[in-house]
C-alpha positions in Angstrom: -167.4 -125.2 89.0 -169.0 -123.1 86.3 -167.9 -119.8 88.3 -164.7 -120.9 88.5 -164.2 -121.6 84.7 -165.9 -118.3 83.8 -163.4 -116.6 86.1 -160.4 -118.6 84.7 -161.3 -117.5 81.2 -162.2 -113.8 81.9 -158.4 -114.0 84.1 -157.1 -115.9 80.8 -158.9 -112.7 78.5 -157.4 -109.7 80.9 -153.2 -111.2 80.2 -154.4 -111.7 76.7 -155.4 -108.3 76.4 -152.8 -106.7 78.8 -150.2 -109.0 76.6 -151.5 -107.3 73.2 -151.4 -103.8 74.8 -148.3 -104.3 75.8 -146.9 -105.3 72.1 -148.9 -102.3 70.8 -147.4 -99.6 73.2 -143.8 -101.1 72.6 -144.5 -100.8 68.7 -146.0 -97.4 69.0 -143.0 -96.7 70.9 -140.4 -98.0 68.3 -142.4 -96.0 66.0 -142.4 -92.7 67.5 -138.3 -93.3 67.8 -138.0 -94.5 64.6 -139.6 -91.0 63.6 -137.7 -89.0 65.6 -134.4 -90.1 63.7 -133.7 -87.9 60.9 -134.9 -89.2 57.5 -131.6 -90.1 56.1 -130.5 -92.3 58.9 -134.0 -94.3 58.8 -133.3 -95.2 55.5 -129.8 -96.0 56.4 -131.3 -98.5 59.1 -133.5 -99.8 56.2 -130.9 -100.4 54.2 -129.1 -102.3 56.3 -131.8 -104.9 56.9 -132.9 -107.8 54.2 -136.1 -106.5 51.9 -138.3 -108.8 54.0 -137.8 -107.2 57.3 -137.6 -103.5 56.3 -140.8 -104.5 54.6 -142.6 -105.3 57.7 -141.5 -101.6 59.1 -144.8 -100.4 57.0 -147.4 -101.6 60.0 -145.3 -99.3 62.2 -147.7 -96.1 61.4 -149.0 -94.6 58.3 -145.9 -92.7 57.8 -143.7 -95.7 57.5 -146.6 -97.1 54.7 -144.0 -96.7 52.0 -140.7 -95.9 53.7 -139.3 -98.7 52.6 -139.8 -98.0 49.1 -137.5 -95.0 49.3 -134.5 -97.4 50.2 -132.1 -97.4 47.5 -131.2 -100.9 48.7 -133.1 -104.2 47.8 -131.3 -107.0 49.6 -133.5 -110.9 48.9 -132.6 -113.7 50.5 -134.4 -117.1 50.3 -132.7 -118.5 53.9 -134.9 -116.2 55.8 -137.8 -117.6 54.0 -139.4 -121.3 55.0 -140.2 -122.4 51.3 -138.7 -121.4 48.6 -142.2 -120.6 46.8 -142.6 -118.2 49.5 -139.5 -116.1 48.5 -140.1 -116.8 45.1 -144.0 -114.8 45.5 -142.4 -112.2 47.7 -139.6 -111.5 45.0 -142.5 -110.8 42.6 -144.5 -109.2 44.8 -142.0 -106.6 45.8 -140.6 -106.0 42.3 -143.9 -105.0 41.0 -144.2 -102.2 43.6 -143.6 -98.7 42.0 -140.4 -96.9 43.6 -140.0 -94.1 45.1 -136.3 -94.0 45.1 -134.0 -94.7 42.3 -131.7 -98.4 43.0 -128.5 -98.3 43.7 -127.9 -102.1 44.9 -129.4 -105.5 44.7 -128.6 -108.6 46.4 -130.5 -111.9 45.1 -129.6 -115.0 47.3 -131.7 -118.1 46.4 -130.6 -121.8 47.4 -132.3 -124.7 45.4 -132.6 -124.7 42.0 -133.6 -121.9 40.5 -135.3 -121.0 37.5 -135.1 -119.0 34.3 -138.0 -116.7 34.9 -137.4 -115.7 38.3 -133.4 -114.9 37.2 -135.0 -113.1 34.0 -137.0 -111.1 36.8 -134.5 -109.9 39.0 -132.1 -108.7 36.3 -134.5 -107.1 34.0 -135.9 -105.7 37.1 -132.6 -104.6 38.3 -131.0 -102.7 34.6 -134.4 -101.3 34.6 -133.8 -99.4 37.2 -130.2 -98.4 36.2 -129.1 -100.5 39.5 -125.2 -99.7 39.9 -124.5 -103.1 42.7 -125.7 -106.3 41.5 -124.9 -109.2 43.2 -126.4 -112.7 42.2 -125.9 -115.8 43.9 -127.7 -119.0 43.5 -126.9 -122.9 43.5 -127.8 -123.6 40.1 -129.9 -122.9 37.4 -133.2 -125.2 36.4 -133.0 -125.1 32.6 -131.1 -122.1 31.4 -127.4 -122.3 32.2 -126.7 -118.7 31.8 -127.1 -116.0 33.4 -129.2 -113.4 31.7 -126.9 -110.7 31.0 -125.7 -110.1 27.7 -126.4 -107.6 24.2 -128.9 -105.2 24.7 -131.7 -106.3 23.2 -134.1 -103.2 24.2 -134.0 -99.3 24.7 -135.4 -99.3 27.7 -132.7 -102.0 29.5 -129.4 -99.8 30.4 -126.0 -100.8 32.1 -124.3 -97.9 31.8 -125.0 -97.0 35.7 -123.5 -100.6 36.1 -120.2 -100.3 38.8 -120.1 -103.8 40.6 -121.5 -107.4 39.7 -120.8 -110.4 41.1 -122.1 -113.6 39.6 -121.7 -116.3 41.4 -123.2 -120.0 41.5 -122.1 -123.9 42.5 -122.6 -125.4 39.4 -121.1 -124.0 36.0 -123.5 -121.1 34.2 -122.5 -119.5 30.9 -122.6 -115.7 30.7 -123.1 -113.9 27.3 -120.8 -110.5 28.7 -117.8 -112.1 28.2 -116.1 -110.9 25.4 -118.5 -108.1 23.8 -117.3 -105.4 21.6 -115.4 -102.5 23.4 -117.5 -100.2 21.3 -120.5 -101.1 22.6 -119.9 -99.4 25.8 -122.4 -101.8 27.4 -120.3 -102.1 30.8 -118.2 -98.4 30.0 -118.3 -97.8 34.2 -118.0 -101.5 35.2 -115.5 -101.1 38.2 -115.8 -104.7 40.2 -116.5 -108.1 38.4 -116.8 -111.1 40.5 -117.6 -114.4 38.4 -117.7 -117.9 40.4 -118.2 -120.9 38.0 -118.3 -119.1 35.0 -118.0 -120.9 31.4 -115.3 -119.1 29.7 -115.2 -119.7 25.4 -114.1 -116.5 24.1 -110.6 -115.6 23.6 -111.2 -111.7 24.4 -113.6 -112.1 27.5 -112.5 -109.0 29.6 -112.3 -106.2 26.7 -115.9 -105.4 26.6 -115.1 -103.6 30.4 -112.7 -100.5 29.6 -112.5 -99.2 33.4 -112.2 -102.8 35.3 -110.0 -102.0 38.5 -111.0 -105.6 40.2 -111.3 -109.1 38.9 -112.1 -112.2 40.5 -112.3 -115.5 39.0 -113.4 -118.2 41.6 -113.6 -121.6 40.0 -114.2 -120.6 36.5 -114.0 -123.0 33.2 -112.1 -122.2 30.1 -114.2 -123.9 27.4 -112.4 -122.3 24.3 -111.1 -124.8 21.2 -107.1 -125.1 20.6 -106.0 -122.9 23.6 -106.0 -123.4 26.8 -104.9 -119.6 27.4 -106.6 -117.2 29.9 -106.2 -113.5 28.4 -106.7 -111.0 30.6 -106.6 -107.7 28.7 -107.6 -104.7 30.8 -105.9 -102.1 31.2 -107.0 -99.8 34.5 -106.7 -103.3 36.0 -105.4 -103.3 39.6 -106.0 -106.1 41.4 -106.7 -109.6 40.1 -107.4 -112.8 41.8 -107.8 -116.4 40.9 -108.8 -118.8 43.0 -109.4 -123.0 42.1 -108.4 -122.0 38.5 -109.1 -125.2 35.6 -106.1 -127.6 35.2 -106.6 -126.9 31.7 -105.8 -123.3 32.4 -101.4 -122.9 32.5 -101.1 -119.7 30.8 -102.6 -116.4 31.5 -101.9 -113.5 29.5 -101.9 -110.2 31.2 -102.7 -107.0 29.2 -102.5 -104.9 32.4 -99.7 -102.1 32.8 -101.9 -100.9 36.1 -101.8 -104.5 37.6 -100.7 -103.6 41.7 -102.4 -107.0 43.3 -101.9 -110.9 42.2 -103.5 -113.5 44.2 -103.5 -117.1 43.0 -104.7 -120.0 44.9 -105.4 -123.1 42.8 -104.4 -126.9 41.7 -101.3 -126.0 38.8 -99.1 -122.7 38.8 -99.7 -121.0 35.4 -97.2 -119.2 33.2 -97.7 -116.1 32.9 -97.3 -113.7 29.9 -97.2 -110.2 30.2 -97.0 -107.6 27.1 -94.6 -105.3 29.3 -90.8 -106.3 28.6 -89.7 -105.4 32.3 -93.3 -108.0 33.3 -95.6 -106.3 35.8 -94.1 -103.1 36.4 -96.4 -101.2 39.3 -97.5 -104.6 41.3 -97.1 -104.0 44.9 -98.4 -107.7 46.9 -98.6 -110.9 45.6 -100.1 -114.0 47.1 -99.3 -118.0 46.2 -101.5 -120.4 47.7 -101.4 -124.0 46.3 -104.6 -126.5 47.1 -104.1 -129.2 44.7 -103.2 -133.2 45.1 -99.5 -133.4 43.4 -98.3 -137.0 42.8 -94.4 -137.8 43.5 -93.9 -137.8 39.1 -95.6 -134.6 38.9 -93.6 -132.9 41.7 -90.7 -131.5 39.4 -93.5 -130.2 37.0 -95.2 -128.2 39.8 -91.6 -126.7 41.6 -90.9 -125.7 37.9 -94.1 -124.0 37.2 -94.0 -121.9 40.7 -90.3 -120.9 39.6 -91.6 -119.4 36.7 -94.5 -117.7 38.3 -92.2 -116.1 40.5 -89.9 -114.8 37.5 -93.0 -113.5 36.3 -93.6 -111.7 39.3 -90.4 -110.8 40.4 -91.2 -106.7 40.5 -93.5 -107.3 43.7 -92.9 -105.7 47.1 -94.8 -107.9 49.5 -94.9 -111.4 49.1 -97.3 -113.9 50.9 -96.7 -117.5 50.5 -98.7 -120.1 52.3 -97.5 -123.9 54.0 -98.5 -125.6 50.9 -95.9 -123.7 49.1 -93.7 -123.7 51.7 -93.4 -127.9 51.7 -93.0 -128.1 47.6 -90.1 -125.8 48.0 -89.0 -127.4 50.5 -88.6 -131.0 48.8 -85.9 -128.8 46.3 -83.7 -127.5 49.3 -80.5 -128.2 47.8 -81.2 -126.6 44.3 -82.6 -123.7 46.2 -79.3 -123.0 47.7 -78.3 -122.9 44.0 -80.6 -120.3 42.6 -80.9 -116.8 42.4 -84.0 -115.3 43.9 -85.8 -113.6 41.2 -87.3 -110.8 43.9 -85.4 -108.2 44.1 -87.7 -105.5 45.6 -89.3 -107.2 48.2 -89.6 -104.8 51.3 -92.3 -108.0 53.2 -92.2 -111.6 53.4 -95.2 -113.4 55.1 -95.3 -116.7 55.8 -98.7 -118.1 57.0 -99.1 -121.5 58.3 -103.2 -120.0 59.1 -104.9 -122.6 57.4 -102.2 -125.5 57.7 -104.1 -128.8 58.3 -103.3 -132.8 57.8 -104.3 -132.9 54.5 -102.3 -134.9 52.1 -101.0 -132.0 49.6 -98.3 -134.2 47.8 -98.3 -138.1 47.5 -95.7 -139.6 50.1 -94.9 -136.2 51.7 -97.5 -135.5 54.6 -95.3 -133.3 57.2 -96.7 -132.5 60.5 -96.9 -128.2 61.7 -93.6 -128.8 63.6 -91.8 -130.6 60.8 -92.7 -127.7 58.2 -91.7 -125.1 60.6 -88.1 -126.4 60.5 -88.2 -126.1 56.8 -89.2 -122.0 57.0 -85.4 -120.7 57.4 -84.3 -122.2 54.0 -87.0 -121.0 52.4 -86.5 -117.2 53.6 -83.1 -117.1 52.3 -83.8 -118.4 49.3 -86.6 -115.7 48.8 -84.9 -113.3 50.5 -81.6 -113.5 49.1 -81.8 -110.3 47.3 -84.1 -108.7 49.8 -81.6 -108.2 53.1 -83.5 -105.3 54.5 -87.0 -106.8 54.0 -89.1 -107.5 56.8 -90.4 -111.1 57.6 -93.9 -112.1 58.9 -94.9 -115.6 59.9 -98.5 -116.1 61.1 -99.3 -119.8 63.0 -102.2 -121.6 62.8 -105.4 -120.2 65.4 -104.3 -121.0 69.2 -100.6 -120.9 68.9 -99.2 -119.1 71.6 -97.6 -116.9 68.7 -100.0 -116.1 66.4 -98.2 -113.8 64.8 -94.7 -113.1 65.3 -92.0 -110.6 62.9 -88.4 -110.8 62.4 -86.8 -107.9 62.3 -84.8 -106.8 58.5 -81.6 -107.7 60.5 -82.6 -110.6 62.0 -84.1 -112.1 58.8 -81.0 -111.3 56.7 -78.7 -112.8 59.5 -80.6 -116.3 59.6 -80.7 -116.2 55.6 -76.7 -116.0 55.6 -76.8 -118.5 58.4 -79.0 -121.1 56.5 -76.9 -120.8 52.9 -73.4 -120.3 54.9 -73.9 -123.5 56.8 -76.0 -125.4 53.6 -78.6 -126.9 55.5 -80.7 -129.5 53.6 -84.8 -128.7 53.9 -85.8 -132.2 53.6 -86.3 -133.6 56.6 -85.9 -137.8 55.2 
């Protein structure tokens, strides 16, 4: 019996070793590869993998040591981690390490609730290094409820190298930025802002970034006293979207002769001002997505609000509306029939029931997908009136046989005639 268990260990010790062999030869392997590639591709690899992974490429062979230290990419992430005071040490840890390469992006992804210093960390860290990408997502903040970015306070901090930042967190965080001095020329090359759950108190908050070409405002707060006015004043401003926008916000002011792109999907339609007398001049595509709960006294209130906002953007050559908007126009039909479209350049029309579900929208008015598609053809001519050559898209929900289907310019014009010429009413009771 002895001899047999000696036997069965030392067989037990030989797959062992074979096993570890094995894993050595297949990492020498992978190394050798890895070296073969030219230098600028490994770090393109590198860069393409979270910190903590390309990290690990430094047992590969004393060459790969500190590779990754010459990634211009630092990319955290706390889900890959099993504690969060694990990712918190690594953060640190990593951040200490002298670089090889200068930064040209940071991604900091923490769930939990995070705190002050390790936010202070990654930012300081981050200007430091005249980082040109920074994008911060967290679920909220322990004490602090701002994020630290604001007045320069030291010689050695720079944003001038500062091109993209996205801010962006589940509970509401304040954010000093907003609203600096244009003279300052704190953010002069700030490109791309992304803010989710931003508190917004200044009356001026976009004028401290004098080259903004992209804005995004997800779910953002306007705590200002007296006005409950969004100003948007920016002028090499092309694109701006606003998405779950404050019922306290209904007017936006728009300083931006460059503006090509309007997306707005929220609970209210605001009124829009715009300091150009012929409105939005250059815009090329605008989106309307409504995700609010209307009540049956607010209705009118609502229809009038996304009349207005369509005034406003009457100058727009593609036009995406989604069911929501569909179904409040659609309880109008007959004074529909009696208005003049406001678009009058429209070349595309896309209609998409995508992300059409049973969701009570408007109080007493819950339509099924079949229902709502009846209602389309009103709603065409009445945006299309003074479009008959535009080009009409509808796009169904995904696993409808027709996904996606287009009416010809003809076709379109010829069903428009056909719904005012015979009057047909778009509500269905």
């Amino acid at each position: 019996m002895a001899i047999k268990r000696i036997r069965k260990q030392q067989t037990s010790t030989q797959i062992q070793t074979i096993k570890t062999l094995r894993v050595e030869q297949e990492t020498t392997t992978m190394a050798d590869m890895l070296t073969e590639l030219p230098e600028s591709l490994q770090l393109h690899i590198l860069s393409l993998l979270e910190t903590k992974h390309a990290f690990k490429t430094s047992i590969l062979s004393k060459s790969w040591a500190s590779r990754w230290t010459y990634v211009p990419v630092l990319n955290f992430s706390s889900y890959s981690f099993k504690k969060l005071k694990e990712f918190d040490k690594f953060v640190f840890n990593t951040l200490s390490v002298p670089r090889s390469a200068n930064l040209d992006k940071l991604t900091f992804k923490r769930s939990g609730i995070c705190s002050a210093k390790i936010l202070n960390k990654v930012f300081g860290y981050a200007f430091s290094q005249g980082v040109k990408e920074l994008d911060a997502s967290i679920i909220r903040s322990r004490k602090d409820k701002s994020w630290p970015i604001g007045p320069i306070k030291s010689h050695t901090t720079t944003w001038d190298s500062l091109t993209s930042l996205k801010l962006s967190s589940n509970s509401n965080m304040g954010c000093s930025c907003l609203g600096l001095d244009p003279r300052s020329k704190a953010f002069k090359n700030l490109t791309n802002l992304y803010l989710k759950r931003v508190i917004i108190t200044v009356l001026d908050p976009f004028s401290g970034f004098p080259a903004l070409k992209k804005l995004t405002l997800v779910c953002c707060n306007l705590h200002i006293d007296g006005t409950n006015t969004l100003n948007v004043h920016a002028p090499q401003l092309s694109e701006l979207t606003i998405y779950y926008y404050s019922q306290y916000v209904n007017r936006c002011e728009l300083n931006t002769p460059n503006l090509e792109y309007f997306e707005c999907r929220g609970s209210n339609f605001p009124r829009l001002q715009t300091c150009d007398p012929d409105g939005l001049s250059v815009l090329e595509t605008v989106v309307i997505d409504y995700n609010g709960f209307c009540r049956e006294n607010q209705r009118r209130k609502t229809f009038d609000d996304l009349m207005m906002l369509f005034s406003s953007l009457h100058n727009a050559k593609s036009l995406v509306v989604y069911s929501s908007v569909v179904q409040l126009l659609s309880y109008f039909g007959d004074e529909l029939g009696n208005r003049c479209s406001p678009f009058q350049k429209l070349k595309c029309l896309k209609v998409d029931f995508s992300h059409f579900y049973y969701q009570k929208l408007f109080e007493g008015g819950c339509v099924s997908l079949s229902e709502l598609l009846r209602l389309v053809p009103g709603v065409k001519g009445y945006l299309l009136q003074k479009s008959q050559d535009a080009t009409c898209t509808m796009v169904y929900p995904d696993g409808d046989p027709n996904e996606e289907s287009t009416c010809s310019s003809s076709h379109a014009s010829k069903r428009c005639k056909c719904v005012q010429r015979n009057a047909i009413k778009l509500v269905g009771k």
